[in-house]
MDAnalysis code that builds the backbone (N, CA, C; Angstrom):
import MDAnalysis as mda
import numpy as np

u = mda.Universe.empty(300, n_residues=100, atom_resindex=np.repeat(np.arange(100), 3), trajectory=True)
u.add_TopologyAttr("name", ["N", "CA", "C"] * 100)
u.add_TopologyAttr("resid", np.arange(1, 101))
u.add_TopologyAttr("resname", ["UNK", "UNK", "UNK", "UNK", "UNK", "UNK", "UNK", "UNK", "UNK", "UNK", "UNK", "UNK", "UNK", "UNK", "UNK", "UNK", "UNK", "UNK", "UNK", "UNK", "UNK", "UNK", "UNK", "UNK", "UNK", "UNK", "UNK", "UNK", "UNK", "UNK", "UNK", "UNK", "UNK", "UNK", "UNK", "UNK", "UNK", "UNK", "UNK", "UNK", "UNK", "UNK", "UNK", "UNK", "UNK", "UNK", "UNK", "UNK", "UNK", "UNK", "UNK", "UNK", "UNK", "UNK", "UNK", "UNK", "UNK", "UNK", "UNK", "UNK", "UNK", "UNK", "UNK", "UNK", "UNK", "UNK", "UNK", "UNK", "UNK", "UNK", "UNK", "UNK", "UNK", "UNK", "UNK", "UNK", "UNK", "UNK", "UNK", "UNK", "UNK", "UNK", "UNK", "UNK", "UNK", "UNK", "UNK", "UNK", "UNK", "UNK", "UNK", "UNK", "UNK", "UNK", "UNK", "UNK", "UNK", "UNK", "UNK", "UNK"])
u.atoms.positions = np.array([
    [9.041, 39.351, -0.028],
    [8.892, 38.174, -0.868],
    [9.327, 36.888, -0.155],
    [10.487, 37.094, 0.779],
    [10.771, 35.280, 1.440],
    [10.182, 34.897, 2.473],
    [9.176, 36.300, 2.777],
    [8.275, 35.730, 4.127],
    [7.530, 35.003, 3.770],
    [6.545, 35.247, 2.110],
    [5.495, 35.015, 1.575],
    [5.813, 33.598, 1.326],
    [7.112, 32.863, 0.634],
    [7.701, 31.605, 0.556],
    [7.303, 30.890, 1.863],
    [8.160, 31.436, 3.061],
    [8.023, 30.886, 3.791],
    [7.076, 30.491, 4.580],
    [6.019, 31.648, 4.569],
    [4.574, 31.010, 5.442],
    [3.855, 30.156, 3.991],
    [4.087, 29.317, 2.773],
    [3.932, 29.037, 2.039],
    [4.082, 27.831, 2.663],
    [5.144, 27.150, 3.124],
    [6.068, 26.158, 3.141],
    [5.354, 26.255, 4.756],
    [5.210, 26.946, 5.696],
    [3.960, 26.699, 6.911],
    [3.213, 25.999, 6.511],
    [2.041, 26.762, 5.665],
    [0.797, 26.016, 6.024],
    [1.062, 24.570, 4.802],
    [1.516, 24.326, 4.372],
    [1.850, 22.863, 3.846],
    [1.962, 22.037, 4.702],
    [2.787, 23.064, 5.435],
    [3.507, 21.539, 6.508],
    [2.464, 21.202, 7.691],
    [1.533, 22.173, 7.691],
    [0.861, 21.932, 8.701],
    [-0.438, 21.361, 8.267],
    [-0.640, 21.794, 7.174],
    [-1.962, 20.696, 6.539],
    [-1.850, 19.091, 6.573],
    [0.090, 18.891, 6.296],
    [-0.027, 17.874, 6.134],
    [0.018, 17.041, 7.220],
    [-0.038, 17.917, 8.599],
    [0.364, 17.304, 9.576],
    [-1.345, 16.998, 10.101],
    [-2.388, 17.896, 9.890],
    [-2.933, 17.860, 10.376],
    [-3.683, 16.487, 9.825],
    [-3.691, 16.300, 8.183],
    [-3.419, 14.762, 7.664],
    [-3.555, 13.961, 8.140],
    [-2.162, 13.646, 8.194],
    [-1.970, 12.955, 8.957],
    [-2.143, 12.164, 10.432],
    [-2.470, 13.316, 11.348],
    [-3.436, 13.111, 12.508],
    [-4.909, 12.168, 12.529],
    [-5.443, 12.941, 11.559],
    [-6.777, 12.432, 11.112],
    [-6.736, 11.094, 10.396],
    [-5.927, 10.983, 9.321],
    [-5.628, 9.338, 8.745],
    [-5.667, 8.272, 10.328],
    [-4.739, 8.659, 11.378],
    [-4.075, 8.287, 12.286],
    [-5.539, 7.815, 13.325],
    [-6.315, 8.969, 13.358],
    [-7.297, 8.489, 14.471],
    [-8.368, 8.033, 14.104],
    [-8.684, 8.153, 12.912],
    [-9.448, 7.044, 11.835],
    [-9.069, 5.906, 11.656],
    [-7.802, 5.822, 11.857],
    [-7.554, 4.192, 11.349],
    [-7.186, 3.294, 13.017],
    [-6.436, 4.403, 13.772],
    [-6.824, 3.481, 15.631],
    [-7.562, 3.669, 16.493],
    [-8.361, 4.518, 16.087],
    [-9.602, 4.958, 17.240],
    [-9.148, 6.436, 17.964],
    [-7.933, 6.990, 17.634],
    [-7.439, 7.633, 19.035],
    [-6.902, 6.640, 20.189],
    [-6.923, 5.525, 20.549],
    [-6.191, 4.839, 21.548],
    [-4.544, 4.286, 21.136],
    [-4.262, 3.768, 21.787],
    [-2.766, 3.437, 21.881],
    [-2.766, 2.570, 20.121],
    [-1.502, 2.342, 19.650],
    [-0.985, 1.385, 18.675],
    [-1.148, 0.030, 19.561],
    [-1.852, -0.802, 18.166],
    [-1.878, -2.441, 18.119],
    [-0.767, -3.020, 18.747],
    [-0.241, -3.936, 19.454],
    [1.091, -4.466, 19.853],
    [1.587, -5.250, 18.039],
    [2.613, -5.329, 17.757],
    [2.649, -6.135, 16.740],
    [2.342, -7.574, 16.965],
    [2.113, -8.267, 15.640],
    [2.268, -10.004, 16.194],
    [3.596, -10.822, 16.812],
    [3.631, -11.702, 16.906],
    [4.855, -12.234, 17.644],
    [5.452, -12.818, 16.592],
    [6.387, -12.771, 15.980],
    [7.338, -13.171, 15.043],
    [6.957, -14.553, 14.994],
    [6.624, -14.625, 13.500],
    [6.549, -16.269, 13.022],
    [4.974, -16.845, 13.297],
    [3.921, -16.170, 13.947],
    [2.918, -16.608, 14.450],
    [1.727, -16.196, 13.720],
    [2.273, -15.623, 12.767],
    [0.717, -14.835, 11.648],
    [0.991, -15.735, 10.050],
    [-0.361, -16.631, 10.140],
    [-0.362, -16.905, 9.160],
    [-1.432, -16.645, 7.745],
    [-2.045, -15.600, 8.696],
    [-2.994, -14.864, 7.413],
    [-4.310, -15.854, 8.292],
    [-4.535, -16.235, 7.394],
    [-6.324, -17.096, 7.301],
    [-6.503, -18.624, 7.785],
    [-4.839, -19.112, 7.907],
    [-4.694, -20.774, 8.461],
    [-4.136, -20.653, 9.561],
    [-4.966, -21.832, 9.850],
    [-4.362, -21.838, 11.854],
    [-3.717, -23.390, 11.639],
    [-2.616, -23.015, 12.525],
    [-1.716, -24.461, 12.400],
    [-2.785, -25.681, 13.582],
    [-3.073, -26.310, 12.991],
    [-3.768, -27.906, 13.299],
    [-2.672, -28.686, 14.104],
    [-1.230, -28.978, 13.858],
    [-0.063, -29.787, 14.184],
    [1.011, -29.007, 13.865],
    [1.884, -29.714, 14.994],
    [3.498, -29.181, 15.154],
    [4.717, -30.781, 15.115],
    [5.307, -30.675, 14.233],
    [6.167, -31.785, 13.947],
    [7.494, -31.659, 13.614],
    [8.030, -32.326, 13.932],
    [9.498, -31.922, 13.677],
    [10.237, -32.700, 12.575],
    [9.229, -33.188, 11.569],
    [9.701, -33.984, 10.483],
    [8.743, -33.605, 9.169],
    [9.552, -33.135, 8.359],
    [8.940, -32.790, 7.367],
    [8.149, -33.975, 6.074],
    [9.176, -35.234, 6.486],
    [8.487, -36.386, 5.913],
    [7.005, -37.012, 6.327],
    [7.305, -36.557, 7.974],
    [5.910, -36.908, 8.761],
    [5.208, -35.820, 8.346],
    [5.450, -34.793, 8.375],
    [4.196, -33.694, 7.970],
    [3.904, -33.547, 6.576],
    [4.429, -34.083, 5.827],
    [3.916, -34.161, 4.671],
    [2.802, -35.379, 4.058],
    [3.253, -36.559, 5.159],
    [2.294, -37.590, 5.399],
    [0.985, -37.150, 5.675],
    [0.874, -36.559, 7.284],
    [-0.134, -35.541, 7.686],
    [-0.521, -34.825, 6.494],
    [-0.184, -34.498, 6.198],
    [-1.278, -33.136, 5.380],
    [-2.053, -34.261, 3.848],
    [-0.923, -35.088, 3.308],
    [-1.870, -35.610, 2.449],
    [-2.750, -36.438, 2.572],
    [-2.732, -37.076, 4.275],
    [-3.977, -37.733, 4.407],
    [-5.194, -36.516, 5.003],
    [-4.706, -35.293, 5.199],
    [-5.742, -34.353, 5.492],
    [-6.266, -33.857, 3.838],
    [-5.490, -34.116, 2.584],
    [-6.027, -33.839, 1.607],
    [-6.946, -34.496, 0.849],
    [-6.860, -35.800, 1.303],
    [-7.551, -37.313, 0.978],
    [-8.638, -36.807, 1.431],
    [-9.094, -36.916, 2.795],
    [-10.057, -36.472, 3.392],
    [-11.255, -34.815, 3.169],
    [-10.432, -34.177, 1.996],
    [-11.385, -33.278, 1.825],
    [-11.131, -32.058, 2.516],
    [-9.841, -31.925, 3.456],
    [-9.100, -30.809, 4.307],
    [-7.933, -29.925, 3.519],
    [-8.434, -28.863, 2.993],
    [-7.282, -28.072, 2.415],
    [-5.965, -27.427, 3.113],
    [-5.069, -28.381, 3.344],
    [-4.009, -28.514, 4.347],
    [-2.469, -27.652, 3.446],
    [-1.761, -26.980, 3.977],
    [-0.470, -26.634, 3.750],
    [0.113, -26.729, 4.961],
    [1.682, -26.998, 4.338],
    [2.779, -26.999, 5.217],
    [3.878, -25.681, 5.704],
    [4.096, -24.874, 6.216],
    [5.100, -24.027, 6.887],
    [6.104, -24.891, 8.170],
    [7.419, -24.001, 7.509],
    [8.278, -24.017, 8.903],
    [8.376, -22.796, 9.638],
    [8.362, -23.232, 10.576],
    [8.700, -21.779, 12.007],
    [9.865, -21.572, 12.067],
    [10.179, -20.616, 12.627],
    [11.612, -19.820, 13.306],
    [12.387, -20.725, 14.024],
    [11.742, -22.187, 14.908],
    [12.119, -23.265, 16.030],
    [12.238, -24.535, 15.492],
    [12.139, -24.446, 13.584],
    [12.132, -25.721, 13.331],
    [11.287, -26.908, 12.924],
    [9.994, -26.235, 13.899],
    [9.010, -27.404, 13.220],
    [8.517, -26.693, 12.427],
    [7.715, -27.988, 11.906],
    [7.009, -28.018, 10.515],
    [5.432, -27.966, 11.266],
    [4.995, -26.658, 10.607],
    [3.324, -26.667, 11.195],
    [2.659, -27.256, 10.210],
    [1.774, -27.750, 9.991],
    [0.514, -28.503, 9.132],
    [-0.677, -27.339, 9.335],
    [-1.159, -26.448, 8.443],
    [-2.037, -25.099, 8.436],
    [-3.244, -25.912, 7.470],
    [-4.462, -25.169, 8.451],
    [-5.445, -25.630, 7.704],
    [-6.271, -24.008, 7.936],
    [-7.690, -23.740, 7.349],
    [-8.246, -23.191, 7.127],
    [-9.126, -23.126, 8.781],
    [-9.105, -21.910, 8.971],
    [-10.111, -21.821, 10.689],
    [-11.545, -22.460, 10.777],
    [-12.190, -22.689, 9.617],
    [-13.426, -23.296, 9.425],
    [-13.018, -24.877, 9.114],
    [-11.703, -25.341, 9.007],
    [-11.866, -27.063, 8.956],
    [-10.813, -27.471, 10.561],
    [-10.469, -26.474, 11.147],
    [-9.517, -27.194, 12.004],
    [-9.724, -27.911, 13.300],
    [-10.937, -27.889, 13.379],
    [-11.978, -28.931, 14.492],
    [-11.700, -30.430, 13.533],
    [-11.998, -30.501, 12.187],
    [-11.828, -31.779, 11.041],
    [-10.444, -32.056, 11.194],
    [-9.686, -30.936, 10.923],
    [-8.430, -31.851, 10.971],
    [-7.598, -32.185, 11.921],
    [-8.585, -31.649, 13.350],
    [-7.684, -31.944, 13.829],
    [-7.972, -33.580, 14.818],
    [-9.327, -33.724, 14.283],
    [-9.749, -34.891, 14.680],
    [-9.370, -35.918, 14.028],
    [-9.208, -35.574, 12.844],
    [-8.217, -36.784, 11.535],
    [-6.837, -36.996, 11.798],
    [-6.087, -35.730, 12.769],
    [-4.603, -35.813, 13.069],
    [-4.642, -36.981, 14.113],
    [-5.604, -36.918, 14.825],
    [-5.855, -37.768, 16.150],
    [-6.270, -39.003, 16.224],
    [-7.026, -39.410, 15.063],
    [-7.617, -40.524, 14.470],
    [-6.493, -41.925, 14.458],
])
């Protein structure tokens, strides 16, 4: 009877391993793991346009990028500044309006 337990508690463990394998090379190809991102540098869907070290100035910045029709937010980094994030499809616009 505790052999029967125990090769019970085998093939579980090995189904789930084998699972797991398969989740694993479905979701990276079989090649190495992604490097992670670099701390502070992922902002989803906005790419920072400007780097400032004044949050009064970057708040200037962004509402004349909002005037203009540029859906602008503000983040701080890990170093302090204040990035001005815009959307990857306007940041050629804003960043010609930062420059303006």
């Amino acid at each position: 009877m505790p052999l029967m337990y125990l090769a019970g508690w085998a093939a579980s463990a090995g189904a789930l391993a084998s699972l797991l394998l398969i989740i694993r090379l479905l979701k990276y190809g079989g090649g190495p793991l992604p490097p992670p991102p670099p701390a502070g540098a992922d902002y989803g869907l906005l790419c920072s346009a400007s780097m400032v070290g004044d949050l009064a100035f970057a708040r200037e910045v962004r509402d004349r990028l909002r005037t203009n029709g540029v859906r602008a937010t503000l983040a701080t980094g890990p170093d302090g500044m204040v990035r001005i994030l815009v959307f990857a499809d306007e940041l050629d616009h804003a960043r010609r309006l930062i420059s303006s």
